[in-house]
C-alpha positions as CSV (number, residue, x, y, z in Angstrom):
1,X,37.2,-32.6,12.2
2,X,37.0,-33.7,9.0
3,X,34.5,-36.8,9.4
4,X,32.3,-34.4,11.4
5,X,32.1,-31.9,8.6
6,X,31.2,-35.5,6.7
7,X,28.3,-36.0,8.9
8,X,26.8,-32.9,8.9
9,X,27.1,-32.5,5.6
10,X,25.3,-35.7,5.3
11,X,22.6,-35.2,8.1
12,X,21.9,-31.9,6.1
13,X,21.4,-33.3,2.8
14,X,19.1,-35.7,4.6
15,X,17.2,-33.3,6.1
16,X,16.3,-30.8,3.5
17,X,17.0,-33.8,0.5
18,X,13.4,-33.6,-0.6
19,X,13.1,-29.4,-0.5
20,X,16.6,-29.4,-2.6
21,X,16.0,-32.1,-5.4
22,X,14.9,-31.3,-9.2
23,X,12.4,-34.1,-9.4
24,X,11.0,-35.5,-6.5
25,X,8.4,-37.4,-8.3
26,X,11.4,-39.6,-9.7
27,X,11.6,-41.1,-5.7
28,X,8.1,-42.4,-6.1
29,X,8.6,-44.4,-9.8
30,X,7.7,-42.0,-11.9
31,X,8.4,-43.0,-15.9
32,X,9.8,-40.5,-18.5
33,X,11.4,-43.6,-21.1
34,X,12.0,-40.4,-23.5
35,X,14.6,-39.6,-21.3
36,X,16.1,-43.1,-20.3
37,X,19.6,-43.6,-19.7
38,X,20.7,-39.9,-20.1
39,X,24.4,-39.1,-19.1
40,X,25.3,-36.1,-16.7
41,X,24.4,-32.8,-17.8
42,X,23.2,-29.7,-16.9
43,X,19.8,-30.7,-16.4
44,X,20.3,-33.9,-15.0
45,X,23.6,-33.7,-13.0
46,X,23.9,-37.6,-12.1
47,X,22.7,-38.9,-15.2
48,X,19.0,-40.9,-15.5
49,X,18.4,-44.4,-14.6
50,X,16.5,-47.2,-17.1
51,X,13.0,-45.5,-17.0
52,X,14.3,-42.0,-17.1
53,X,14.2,-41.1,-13.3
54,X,16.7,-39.0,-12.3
55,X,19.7,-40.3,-10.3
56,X,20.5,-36.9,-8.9
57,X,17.3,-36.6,-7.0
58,X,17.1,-40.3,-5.9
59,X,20.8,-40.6,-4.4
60,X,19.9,-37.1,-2.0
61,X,16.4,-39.2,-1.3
62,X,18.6,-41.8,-0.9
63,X,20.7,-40.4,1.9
64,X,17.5,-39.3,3.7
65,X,16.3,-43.3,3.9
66,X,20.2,-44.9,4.6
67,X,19.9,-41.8,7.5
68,X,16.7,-43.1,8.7
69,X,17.6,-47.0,8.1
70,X,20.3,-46.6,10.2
71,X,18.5,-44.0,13.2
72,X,16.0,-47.0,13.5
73,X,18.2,-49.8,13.7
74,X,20.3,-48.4,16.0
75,X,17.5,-46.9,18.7
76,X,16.0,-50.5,18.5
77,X,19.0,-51.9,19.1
78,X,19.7,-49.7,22.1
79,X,16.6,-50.1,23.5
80,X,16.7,-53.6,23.5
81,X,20.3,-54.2,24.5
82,X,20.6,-51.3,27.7
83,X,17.9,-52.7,29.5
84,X,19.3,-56.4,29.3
85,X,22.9,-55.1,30.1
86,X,22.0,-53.6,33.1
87,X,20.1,-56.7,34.2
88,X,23.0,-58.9,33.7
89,X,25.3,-56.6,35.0
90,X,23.4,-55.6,38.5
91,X,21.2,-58.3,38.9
92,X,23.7,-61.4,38.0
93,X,22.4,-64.8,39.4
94,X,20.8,-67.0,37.0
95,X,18.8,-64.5,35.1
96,X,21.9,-62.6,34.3
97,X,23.7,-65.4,33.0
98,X,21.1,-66.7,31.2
99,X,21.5,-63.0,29.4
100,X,24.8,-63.3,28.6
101,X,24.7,-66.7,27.5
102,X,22.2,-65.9,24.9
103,X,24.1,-63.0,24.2
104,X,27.4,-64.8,23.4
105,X,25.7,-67.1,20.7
106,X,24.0,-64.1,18.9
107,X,27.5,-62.5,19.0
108,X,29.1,-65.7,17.8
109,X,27.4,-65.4,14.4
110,X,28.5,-62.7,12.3
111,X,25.6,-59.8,12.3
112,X,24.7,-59.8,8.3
113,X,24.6,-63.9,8.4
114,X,21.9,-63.8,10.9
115,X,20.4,-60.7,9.2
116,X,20.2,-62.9,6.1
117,X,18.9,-65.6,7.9
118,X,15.8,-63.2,9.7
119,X,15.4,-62.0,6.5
120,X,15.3,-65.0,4.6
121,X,12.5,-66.2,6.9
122,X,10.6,-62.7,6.7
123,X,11.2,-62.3,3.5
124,X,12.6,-59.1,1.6
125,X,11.8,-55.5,2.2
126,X,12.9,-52.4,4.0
127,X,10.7,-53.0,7.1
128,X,11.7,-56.8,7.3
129,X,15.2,-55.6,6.8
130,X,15.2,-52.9,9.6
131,X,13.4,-56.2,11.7
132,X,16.0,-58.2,10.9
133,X,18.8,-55.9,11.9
134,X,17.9,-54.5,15.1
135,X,17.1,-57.8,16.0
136,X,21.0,-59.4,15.5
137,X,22.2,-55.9,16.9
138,X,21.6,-55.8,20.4
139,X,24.0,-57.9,21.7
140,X,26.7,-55.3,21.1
141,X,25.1,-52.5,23.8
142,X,23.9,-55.6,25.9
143,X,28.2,-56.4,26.5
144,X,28.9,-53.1,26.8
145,X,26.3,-51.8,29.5
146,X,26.8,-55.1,31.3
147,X,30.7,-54.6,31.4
148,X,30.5,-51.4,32.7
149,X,27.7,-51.7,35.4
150,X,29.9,-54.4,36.7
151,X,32.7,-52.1,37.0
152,X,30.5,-49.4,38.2
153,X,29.1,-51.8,41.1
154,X,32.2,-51.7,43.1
155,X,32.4,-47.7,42.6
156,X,32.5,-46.2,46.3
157,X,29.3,-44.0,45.5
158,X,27.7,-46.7,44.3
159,X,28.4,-49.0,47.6
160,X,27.2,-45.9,49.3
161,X,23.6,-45.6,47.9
162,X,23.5,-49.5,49.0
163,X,25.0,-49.1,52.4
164,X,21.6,-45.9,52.6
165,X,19.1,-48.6,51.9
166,X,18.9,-47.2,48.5
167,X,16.5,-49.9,46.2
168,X,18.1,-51.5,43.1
169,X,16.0,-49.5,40.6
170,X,17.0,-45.8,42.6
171,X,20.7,-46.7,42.0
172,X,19.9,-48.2,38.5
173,X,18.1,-44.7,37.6
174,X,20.4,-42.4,39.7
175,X,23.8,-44.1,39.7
176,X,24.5,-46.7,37.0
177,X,22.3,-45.4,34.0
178,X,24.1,-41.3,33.5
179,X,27.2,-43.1,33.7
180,X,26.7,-45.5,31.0
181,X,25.3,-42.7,28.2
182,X,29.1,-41.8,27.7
183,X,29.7,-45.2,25.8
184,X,26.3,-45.8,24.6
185,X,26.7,-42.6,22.4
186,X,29.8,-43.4,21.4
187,X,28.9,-46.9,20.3
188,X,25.6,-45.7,18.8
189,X,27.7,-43.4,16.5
190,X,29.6,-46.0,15.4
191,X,26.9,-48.0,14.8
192,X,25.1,-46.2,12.6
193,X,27.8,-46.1,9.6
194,X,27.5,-49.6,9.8
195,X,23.8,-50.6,10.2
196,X,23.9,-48.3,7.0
197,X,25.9,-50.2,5.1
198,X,24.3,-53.6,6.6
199,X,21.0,-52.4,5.3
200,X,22.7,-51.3,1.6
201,X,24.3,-55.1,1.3
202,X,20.9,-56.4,1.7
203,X,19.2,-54.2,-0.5
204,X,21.8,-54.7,-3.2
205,X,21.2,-58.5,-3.1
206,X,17.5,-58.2,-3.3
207,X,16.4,-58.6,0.3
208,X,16.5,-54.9,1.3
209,X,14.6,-51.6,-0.1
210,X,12.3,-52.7,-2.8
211,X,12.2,-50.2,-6.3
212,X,11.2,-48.4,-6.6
213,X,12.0,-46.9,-3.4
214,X,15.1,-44.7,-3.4
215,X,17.8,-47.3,-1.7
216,X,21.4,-47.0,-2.5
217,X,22.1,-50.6,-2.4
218,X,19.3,-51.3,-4.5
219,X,20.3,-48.5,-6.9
220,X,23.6,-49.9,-7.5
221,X,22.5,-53.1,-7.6
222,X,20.3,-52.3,-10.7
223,X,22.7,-50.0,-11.8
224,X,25.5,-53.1,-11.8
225,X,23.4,-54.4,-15.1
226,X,24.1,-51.3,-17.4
227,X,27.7,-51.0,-16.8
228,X,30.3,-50.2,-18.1
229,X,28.4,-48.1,-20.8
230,X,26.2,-46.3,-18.7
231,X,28.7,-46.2,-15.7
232,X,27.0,-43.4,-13.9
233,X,23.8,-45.1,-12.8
234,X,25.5,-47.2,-10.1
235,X,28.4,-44.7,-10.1
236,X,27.0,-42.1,-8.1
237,X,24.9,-43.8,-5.7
């Protein structure tokens, strides 16, 4: 219950983040150096940042972008990996294989060491990161789908739309797809804390969200080189 409350709390910041902040000018790079560095007060509640934007008002942007960082990779990732499971899974033969061969390597590297890699090679930014991301996180839905369309091809209803003459794409749509959305939402769910926090490790060391786009990764990384005096800049993010 209490990581739900969490998540809404967090989808709702997200949401109405840009109808509920003080400054929202401070998200696009605004520069106010009279106020530069401020601590938490009343007027700003999170402190100000080396040019006098206001942290307050970037961390709530913030959320909104991780929220929509982590939406994208993760519907990419699905989309690429379902289809491919289900191919390996129902299909087999050499083509099915072949998927889960491919698979298996991708999955033999750890996801943010490829990511780095992709990114390395496209060089830094929020849309290269995103790129880079869905692209090493596929395999993950492409294992699961396939394990579970296997399991579901010996089902007695499935044998049944066979032994009917029912086609391979009828029982793909009718049968072995609705069963598979169980685990597909709960691995997406999962998966969007971390593609999250994937896309803040990048941004923190430079290949991520560029400033002055509202990034918490990048925010704390910047923020790392005023501490500990002005602790709150990275603090809060």
């Amino acid at each position: 219950m209490a990581g739900l409350v969490i998540v809404a709390i967090f989808v709702l910041v997200s949401a109405i983040g840009p109808w509920i902040v003080p400054y929202p000018e401070d998200a696009r790079g605004a520069v106010h150096l009279d106020r530069k560095l401020q601590p938490p007060s009343t007027t700003h509640w999170f402190g100000t940042d080396e040019v006098g934007n206001d942290v307050y008002t970037r961390v709530i942007l913030g959320a909104r972008v991780s929220l929509q960082i982590g939406l994208i990779i993760t519907v990419v990732a699905a989309v690429l990996g379902v289809p491919l499971g289900i191919v390996a899974g129902h299909v087999g033969g050499r083509l099915g294989e072949t998927i889960m061969r491919v698979t298996d390597v991708f999955l033999s590297v750890p996801a943010l060491v490829l990511a780095l890699a992709v990114v390395g090679a496209l060089g830094p930014g929020i849309v290269n990161a995103m790129i880079a991301l869905s692209l090493v996180w596929w395999p993950g839905y492409v294992r699961l789908v396939q394990a579970k369309t296997l399991a579901l091809g010996q089902e007695t209803f499935v044998e049944a739309a066979r032994a009917s003459g029912g086609g391979r794409l009828r029982i793909v749509l009718v049968h072995l797809l609705p069963n598979c959305v169980s685990p597909i939402v709960v691995k997406a769910s999962m998966d969007m804390g971390a593609a999250i926090l994937a896309a803040a490790s990048l941004g923190f060391i430079g290949l991520g969200a560029q400033p002055p786009y509202p990034e918490w990764g990048a925010m704390i990384s910047h923020g790392r080189n005023y501490l500990p005096t002005w602790w709150w800049y990275s603090a809060f993010p």
